[in-house]
C-alpha positions as CSV (number, residue, x, y, z in Angstrom):
1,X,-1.6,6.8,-1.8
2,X,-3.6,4.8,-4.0
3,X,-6.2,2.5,-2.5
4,X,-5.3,-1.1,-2.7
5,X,-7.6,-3.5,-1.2
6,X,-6.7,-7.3,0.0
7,X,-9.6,-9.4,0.9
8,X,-8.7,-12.8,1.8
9,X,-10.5,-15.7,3.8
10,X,-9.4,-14.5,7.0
11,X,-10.4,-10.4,7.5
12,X,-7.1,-10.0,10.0
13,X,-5.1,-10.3,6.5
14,X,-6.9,-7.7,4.8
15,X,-4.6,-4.0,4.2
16,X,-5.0,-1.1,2.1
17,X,-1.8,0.6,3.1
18,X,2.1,-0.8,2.9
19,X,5.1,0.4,4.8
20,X,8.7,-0.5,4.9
21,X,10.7,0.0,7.6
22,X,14.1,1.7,6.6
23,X,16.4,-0.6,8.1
24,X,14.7,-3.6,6.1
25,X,15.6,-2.2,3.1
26,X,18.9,-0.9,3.8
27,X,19.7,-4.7,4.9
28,X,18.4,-5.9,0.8
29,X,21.3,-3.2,-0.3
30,X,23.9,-4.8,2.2
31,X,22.7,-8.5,0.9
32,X,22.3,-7.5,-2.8
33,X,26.1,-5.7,-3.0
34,X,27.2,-8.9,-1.4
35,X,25.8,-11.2,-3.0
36,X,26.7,-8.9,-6.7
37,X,26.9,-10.4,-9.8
38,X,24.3,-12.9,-8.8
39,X,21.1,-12.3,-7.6
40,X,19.7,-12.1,-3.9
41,X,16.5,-12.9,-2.6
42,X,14.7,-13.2,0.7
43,X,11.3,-13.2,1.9
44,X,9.0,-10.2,4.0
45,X,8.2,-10.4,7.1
46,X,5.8,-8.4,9.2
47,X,2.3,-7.6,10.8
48,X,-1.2,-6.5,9.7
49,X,-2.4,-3.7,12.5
50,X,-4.8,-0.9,11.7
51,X,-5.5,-2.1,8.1
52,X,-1.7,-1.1,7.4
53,X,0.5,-3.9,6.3
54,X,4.2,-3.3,8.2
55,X,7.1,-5.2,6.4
56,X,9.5,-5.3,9.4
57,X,11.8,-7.7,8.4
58,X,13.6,-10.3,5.9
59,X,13.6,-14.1,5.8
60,X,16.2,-15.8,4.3
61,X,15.6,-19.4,2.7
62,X,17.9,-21.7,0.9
63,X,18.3,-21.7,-2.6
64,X,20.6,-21.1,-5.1
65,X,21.3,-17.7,-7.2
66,X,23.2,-16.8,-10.4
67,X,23.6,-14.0,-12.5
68,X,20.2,-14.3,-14.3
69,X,17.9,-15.6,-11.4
70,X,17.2,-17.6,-8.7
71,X,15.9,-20.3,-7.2
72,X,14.9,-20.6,-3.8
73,X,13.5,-23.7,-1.8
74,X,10.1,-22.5,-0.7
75,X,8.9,-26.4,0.9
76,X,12.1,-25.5,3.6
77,X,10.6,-22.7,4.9
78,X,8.4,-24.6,8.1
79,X,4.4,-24.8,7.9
80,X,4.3,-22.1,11.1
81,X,6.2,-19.4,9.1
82,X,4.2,-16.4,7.8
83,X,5.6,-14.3,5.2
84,X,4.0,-11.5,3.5
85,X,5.9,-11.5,-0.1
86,X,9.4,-11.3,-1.5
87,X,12.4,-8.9,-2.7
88,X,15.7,-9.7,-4.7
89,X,17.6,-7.7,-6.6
90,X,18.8,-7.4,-10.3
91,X,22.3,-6.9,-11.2
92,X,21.3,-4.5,-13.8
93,X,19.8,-1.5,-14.4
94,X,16.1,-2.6,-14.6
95,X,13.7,-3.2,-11.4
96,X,11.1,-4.5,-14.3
97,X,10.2,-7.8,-13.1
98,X,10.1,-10.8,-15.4
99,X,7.9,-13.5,-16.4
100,X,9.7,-15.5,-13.5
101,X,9.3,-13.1,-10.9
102,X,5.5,-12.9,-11.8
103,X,5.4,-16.2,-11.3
104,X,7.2,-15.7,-8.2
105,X,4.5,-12.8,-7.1
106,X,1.3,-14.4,-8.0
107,X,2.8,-17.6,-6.1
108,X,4.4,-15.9,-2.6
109,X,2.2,-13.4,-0.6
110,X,1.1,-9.9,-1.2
111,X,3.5,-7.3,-2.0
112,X,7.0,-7.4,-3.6
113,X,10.1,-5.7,-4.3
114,X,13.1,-5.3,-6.8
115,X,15.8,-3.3,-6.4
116,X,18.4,-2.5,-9.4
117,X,21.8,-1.1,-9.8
118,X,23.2,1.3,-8.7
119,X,21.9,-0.4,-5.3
120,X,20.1,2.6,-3.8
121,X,16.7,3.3,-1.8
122,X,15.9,5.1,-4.8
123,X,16.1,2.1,-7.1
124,X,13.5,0.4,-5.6
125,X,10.3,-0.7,-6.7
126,X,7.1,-2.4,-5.9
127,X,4.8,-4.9,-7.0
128,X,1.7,-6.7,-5.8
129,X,0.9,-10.2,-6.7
130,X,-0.2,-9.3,-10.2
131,X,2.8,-7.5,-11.2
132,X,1.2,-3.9,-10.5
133,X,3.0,-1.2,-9.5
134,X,2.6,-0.9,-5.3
135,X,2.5,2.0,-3.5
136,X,4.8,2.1,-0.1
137,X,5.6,4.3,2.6
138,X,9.2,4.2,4.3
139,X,9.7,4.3,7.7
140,X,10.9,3.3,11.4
141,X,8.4,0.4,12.9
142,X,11.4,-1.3,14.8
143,X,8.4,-1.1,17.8
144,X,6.7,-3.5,16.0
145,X,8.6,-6.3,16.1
146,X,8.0,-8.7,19.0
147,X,11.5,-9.6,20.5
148,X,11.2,-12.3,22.7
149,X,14.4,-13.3,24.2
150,X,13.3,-16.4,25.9
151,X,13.1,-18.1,22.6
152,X,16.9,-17.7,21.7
153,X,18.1,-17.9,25.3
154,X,18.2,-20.3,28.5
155,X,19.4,-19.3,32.1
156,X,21.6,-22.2,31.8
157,X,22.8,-20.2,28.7
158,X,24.0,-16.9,30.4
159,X,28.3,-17.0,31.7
160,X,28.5,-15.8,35.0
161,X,32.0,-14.5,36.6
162,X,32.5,-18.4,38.1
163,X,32.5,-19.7,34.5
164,X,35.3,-20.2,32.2
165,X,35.0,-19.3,28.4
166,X,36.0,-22.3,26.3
167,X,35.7,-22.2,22.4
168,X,33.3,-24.4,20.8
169,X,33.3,-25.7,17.2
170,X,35.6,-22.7,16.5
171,X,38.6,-21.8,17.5
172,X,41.2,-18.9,17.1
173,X,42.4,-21.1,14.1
174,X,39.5,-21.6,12.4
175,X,38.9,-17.9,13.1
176,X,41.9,-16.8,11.2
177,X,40.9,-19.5,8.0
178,X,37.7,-18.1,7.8
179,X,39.5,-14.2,7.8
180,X,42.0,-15.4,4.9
181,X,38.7,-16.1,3.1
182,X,37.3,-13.2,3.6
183,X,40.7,-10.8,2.2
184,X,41.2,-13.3,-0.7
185,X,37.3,-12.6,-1.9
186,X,37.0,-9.6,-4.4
187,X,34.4,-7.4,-3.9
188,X,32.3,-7.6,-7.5
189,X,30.2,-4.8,-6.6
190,X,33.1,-2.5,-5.4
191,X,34.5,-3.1,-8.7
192,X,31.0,-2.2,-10.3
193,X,31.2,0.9,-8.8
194,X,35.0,2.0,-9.7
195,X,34.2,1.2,-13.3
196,X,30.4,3.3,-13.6
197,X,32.5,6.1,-11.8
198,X,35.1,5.8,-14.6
199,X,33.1,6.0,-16.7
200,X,31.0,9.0,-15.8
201,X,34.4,11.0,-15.7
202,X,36.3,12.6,-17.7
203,X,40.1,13.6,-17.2
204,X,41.0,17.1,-18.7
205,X,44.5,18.5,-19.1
206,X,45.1,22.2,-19.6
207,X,48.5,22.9,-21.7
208,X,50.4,25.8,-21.6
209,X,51.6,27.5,-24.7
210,X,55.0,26.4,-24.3
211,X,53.4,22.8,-24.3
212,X,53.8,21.9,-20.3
213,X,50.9,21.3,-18.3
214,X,49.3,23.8,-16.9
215,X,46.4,21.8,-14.5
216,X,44.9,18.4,-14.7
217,X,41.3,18.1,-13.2
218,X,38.4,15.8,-13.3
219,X,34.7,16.4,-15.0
220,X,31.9,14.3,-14.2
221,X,28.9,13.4,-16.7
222,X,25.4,14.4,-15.9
């Protein structure tokens, strides 16, 4: 792997190596098939140990995304919130970023990424704040993240076997609007993939002589 140095101000923010956990990146496919024909973006989060730079999971800030970009409100995200660069994805074929996603780079952190149709861990690539090419190495650092439940949960929070369950803002109706939703939604990016596989296929038929057909089969394109 190619030596990248980053020297800033503070030498606990200085790395020479990136890696990516697995799950991180599967989670951009998820996010970028949902969110197909526009684009998705979120930001990296992570840790600096042993000169390594471990990007161990996404942060999501409003914003708004089309088909040919996005725009995301980077003065929502609060002062204490440490993120290490950005990923969103192209609904296209190209990972090349543009002169807005430079912009994007040289503006948000360290490292970035772009992933490209067909949504895939091999259609990823990587940038650093310059628009090079970045090296990365993919992996599990789950262990890394620092879970602490006490920040998301009270005592006062926890049902015990005295307590009755009651809904809250939603009920079973609400629950069954929201599913309705979710069955009248098309799935773009389900489409996307019926139609490439359509058309990297071909349908051959096989007559007889007496002009009856003989056996119907499928060829796929390299």
């Amino acid at each position: 792997m190619s030596f990248i140095s980053k020297l800033f101000s503070n030498n606990d923010e200085e790395f020479n190596e990136v890696r990516v956990d697995r799950d991180v990146l599967e989670s951009v496919i998820f996010y970028s098939k949902e969110a197909y024909p526009n684009e998705f973006l979120a930001f990296f989060d992570g840790k600096i140990k042993d000169k390594i730079l471990y990007i161990t999971g996404l942060i999501f800030v409003p914003g708004e995304t089309c088909e040919t970009g996005a725009v995301v409100h980077t003065d929502r995200i609060p002062i204490n919130t440490k993120y290490w660069g950005s990923v969103h994805s192209h609904p296209g074929p190209s990972a090349r970023p543009s002169d807005a996603d430079l912009i994007t780079f040289s503006k948000n952190g360290y490292f970035h990424m772009i992933v490209c149709l067909p949504y895939s861990a091999e259609t990823f690539r990587a940038y650093d704040r310059y628009g090079q090419h970045q090296e990365y190495t993919v992996g599990d650092y789950s262990h890394l993240v620092e879970n602490n439940e006490a920040d998301f949960f009270d005592e006062s929070d926890v049902l015990t076997d005295d307590d009755e369950f009651k809904p809250g803002f939603l009920d079973e109706a609400d629950d069954e609007f929201f599913k309705s939703l979710d069955e009248e939604k098309a799935n773009a990016y389900e489409k996307y993939e019926k139609k490439n596989q359509m058309q990297n296929q071909t349908v051959n038929i096989v007559i007889n002589s007496d002009g009856t057909v003989k056996r119907i089969y499928r060829e796929f394109k390299d």
